[in-house]
C-alpha positions as protocol buffer text, in pm:
chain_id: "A"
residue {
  index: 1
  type: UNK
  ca { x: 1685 y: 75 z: 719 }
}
residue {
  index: 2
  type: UNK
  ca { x: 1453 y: 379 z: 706 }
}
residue {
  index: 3
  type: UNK
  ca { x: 1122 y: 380 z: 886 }
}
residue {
  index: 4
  type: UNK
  ca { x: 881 y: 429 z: 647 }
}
residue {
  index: 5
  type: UNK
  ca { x: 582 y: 336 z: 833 }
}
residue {
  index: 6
  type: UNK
  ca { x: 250 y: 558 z: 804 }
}
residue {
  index: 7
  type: UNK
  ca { x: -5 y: 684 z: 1116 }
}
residue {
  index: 8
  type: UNK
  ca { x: -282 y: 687 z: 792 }
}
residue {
  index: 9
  type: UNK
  ca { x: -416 y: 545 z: 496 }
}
residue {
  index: 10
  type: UNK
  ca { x: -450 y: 932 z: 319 }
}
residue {
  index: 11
  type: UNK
  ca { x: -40 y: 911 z: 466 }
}
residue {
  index: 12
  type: UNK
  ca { x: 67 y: 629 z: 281 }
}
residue {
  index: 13
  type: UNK
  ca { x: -132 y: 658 z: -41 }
}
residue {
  index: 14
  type: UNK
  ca { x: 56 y: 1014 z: -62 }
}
residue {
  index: 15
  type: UNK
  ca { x: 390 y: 785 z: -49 }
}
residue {
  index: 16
  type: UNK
  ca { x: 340 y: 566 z: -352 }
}
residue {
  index: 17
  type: UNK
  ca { x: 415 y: 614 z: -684 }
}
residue {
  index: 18
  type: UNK
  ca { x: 408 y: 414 z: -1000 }
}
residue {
  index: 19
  type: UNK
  ca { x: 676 y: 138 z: -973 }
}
residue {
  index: 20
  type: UNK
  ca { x: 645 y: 165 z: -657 }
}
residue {
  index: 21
  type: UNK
  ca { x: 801 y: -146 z: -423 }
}
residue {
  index: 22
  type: UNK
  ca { x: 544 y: -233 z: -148 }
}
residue {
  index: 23
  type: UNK
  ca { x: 494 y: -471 z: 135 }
}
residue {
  index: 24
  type: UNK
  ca { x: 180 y: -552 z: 263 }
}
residue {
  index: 25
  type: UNK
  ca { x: 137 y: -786 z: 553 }
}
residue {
  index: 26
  type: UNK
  ca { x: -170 y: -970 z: 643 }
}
residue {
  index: 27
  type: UNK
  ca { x: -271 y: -1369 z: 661 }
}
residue {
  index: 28
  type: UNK
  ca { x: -498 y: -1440 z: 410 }
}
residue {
  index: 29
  type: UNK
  ca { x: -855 y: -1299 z: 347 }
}
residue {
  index: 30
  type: UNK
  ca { x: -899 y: -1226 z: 723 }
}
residue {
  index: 31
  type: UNK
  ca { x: -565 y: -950 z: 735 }
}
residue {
  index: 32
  type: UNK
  ca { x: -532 y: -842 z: 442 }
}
residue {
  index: 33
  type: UNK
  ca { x: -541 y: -396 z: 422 }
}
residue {
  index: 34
  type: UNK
  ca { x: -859 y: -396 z: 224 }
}
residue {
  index: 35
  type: UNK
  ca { x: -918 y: -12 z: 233 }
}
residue {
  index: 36
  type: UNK
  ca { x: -522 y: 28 z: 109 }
}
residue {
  index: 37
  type: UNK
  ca { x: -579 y: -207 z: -135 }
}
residue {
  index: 38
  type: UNK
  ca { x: -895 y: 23 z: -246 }
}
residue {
  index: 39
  type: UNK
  ca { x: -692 y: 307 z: -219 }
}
residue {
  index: 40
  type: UNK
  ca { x: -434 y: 239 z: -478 }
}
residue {
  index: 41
  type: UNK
  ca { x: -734 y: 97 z: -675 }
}
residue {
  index: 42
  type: UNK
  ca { x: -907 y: 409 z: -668 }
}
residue {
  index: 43
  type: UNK
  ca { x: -594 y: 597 z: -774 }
}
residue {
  index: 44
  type: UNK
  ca { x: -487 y: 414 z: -1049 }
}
residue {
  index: 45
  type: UNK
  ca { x: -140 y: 346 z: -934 }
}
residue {
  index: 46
  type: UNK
  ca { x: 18 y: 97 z: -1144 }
}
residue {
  index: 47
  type: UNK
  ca { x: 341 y: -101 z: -1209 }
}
residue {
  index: 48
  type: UNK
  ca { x: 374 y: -208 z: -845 }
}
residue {
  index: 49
  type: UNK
  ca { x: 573 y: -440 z: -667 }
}
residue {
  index: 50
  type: UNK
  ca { x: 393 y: -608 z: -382 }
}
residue {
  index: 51
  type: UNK
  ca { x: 594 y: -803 z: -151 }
}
């Protein structure tokens, strides 16, 4: 499997595309990536797949 991990948010908002396939990790309210969340918000990035 390729790493795709990112060292930044700027990083991995450049990576994702509509239709994108995405996991985000996180346990509830208290993990969850709010400023990547934001991010593809604030992009308008749509058709995604979040695993």
């Amino acid at each position: 499997m390729i790493d795709k991990s990112s060292s930044s948010l700027t990083e991995a908002l450049s990576q994702i595309r509509d239709g994108s396939t995405i996991m985000i990790g996180g346990f509830g309210t208290a993990g969850q990536p709010a400023e990547l969340i934001d991010g593809l918000i604030e992009l308008g990035i749509k058709d995604l797949v979040i695993v």
